[in-house]
C-alpha positions in Angstrom: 107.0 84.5 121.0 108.8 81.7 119.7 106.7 82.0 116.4 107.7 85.5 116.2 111.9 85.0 116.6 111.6 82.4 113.8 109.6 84.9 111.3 112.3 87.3 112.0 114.8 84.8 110.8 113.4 83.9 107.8 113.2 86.9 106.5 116.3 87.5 107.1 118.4 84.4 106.4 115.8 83.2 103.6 115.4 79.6 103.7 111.4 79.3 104.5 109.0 81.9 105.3 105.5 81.6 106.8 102.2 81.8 104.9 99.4 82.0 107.4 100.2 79.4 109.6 101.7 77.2 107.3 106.1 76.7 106.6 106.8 77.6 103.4 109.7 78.1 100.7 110.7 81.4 100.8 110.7 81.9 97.1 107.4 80.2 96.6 105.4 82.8 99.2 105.1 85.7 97.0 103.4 83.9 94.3 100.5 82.3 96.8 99.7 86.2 98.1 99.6 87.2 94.6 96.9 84.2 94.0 95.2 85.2 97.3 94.7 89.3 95.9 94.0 88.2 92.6 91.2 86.1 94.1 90.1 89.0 96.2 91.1 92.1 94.3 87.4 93.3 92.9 85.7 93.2 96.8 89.0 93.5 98.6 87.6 97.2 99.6 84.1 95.8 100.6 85.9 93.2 102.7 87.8 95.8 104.3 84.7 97.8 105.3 82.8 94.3 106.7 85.8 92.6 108.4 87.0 95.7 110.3 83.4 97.2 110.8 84.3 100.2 108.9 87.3 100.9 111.5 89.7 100.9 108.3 88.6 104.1 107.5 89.3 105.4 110.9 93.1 104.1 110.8 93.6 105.2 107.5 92.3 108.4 108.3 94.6 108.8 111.1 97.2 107.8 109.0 97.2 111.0 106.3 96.6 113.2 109.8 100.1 112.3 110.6 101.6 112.2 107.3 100.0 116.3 106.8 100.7 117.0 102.8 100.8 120.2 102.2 97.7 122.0 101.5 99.6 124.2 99.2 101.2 123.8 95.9 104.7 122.8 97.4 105.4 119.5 95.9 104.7 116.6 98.2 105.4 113.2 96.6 104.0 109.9 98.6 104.7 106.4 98.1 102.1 103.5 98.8 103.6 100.5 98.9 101.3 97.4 98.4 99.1 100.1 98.1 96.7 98.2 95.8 93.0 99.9 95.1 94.6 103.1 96.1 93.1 104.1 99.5 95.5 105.9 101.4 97.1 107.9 97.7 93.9 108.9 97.1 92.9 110.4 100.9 96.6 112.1 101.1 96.2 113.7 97.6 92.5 115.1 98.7 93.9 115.9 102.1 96.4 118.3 100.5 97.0 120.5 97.7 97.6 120.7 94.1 101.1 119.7 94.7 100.8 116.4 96.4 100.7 113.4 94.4 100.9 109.6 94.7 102.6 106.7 93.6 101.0 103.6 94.3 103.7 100.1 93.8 101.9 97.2 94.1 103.2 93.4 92.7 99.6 92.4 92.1 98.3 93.7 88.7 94.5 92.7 89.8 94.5 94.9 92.3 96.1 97.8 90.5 93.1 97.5 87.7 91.1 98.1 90.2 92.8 101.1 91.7 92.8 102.9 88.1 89.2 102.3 87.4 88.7 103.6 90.8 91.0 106.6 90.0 89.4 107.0 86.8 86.2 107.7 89.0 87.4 109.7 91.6 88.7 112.3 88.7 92.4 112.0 90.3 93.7 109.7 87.6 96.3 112.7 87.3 97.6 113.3 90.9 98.1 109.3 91.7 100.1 106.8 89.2 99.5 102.6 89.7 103.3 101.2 88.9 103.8 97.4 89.0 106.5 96.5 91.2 108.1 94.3 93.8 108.2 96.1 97.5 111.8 94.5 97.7 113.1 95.8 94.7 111.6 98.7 94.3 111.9 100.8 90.4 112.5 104.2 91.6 115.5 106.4 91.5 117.6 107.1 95.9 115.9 110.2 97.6 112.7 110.6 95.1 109.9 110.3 97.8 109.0 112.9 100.3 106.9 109.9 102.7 106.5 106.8 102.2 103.6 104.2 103.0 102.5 100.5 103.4 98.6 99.8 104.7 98.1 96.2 106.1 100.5 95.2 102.9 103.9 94.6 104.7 102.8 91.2 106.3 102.3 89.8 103.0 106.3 90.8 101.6 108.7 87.4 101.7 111.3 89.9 102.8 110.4 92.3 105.0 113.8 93.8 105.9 114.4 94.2 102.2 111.2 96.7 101.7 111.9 98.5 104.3 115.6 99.0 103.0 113.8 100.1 99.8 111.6 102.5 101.2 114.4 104.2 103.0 116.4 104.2 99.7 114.0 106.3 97.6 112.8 108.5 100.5 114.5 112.3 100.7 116.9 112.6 103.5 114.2 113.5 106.7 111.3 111.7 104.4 108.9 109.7 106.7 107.4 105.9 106.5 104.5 105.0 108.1 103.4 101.5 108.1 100.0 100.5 109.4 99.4 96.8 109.8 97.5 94.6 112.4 99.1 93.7 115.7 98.5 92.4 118.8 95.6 92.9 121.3 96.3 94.2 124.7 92.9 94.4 126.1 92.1 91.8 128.7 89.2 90.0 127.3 88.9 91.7 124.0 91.9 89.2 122.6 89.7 86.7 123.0 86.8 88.3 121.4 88.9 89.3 118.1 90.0 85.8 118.1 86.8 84.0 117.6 85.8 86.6 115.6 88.6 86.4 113.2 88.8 82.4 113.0 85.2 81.9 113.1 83.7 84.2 111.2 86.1 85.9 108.5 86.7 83.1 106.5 83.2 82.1 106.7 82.1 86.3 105.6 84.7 85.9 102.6 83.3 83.0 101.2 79.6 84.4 101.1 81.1 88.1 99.9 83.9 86.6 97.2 83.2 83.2 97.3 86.8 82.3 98.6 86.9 81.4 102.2 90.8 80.1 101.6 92.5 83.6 101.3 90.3 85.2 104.2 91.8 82.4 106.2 95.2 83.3 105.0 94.9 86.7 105.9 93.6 86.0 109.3 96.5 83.4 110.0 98.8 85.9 108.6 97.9 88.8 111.2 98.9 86.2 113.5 102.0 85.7 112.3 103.2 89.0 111.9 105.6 90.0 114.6 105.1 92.4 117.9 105.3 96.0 117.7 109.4 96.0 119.5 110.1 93.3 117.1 108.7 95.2 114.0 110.8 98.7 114.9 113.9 96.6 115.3 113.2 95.4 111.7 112.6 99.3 110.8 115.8 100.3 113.0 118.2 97.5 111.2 116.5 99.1 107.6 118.2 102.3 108.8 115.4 104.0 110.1 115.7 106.7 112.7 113.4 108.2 115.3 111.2 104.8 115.3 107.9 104.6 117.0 104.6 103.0 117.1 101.3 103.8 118.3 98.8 101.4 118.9 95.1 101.6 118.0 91.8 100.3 119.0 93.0 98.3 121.9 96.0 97.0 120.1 94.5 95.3 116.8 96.6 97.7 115.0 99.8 99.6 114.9 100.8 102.9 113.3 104.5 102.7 112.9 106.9 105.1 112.0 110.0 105.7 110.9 112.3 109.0 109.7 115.5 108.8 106.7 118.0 110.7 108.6 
């Protein structure tokens, strides 16, 4: 718990910051994720599907159930924040109708190749738009978003309090967030199970897949340091968001929180 009240500091007061397990600057973080994506970005989704057993697609899926775009032509604008190769923008815009579409802000330009190309191939290259951008500065005009996003990507922002403040900015007064991200187990005997599993055989499953067992460990270390579910919707609360939940998934490894612009 300790770990947890010092990573809510830091992101606050901004002298150091955590990456994986390790102290670092706070200014020098967001470069080493955006070495770790770039490394990873062309089998980031494969690695998604092997690491979680396919359980991604589950979450996700359950995600876009509780977001609900409309299945008419009413305009429904999402943004995915750190949304990357696209995942969730592309299962809400097939989930609803010809008037939902998707913005996708990502900081990594690797991983937003791949999401066009994959866009490009899904034939909804017009209904979802890849913009490069910073999750803590975000380029988008107050009150342009009807929901709002972020998929195992908030753990990897330097400031967390600051994208939150951003996605509450550009969301439409009674526009929803959701952020899905790993948490922590609360399955007797299970914690220890997705422990050894993570440690042990992640890092060891990235190198063979993407030859880079370094970022896999980062990523693990990184769930780790992310904070409890009370401590994340006090960061969502102090962002400005109202009506804050969370429901846990699959024993705890992940969180669905939410969040409502008042």
């Amino acid at each position: 718990m300790a770990g947890d009240t010092q990573m809510l500091g830091d992101t606050q007061q901004g002298a150091d910051t955590h990456f994986g397990f390790r102290t670092v600057p706070l200014e020098a973080k967001q470069r080493m994720v955006d070495e770790v994506f770039h490394s990873v970005a062309r089998r980031y989704d494969l690695m998604n599907d092997l690491m979680s057993m396919g359980l991604h697609r589950v979450w996700k899926d359950l995600l876009v159930s509780r977001l609900r775009p409309p299945k008419s032509e009413r305009a429904f604008r999402l943004l995915d924040v750190a949304g990357g190769t696209g995942d969730v923008s592309f299962r809400t815009v097939e989930a609803g109708g010809p008037g939902t579409s998707a913005v996708v802000a990502d900081i990594n330009g690797g991983m937003l190749g791949v999401g066009r190309e994959r866009a490009q191939g899904l034939g909804l290259a017009e209904r979802v738009e890849f913009v490069e951008a910073n999750a803590e500065s975000l380029p988008f005009a107050d009150k342009s978003f009807d929901a709002a996003t972020v998929a195992f990507g908030i753990r990897n922002v330097p400031r967390m309090d600051k994208a939150l403040a951003e996605m509450r900015r550009v969301l439409k007064p009674g526009g929803r967030c959701f952020v899905l991200e790993f948490s922590r187990v609360d399955v007797p005997g299970l914690d220890a199970i997705y422990d050894a599993y993570s440690f042990k055989l992640i890092p060891g499953m990235g190198k063979l897949v993407t030859g880079d067992a370094e970022s896999y460990q980062y990523l693990v270390e990184s769930i780790r340091k992310f904070p409890p579910p009370e401590a994340f919707a006090d960061l969502m609360r102090g962002a400005g968001f109202r009506r804050v939940a969370w429901q846990p998934l699959t024993g705890g490894i992940v969180a669905l929180h939410s969040g409502v612009r008042i």
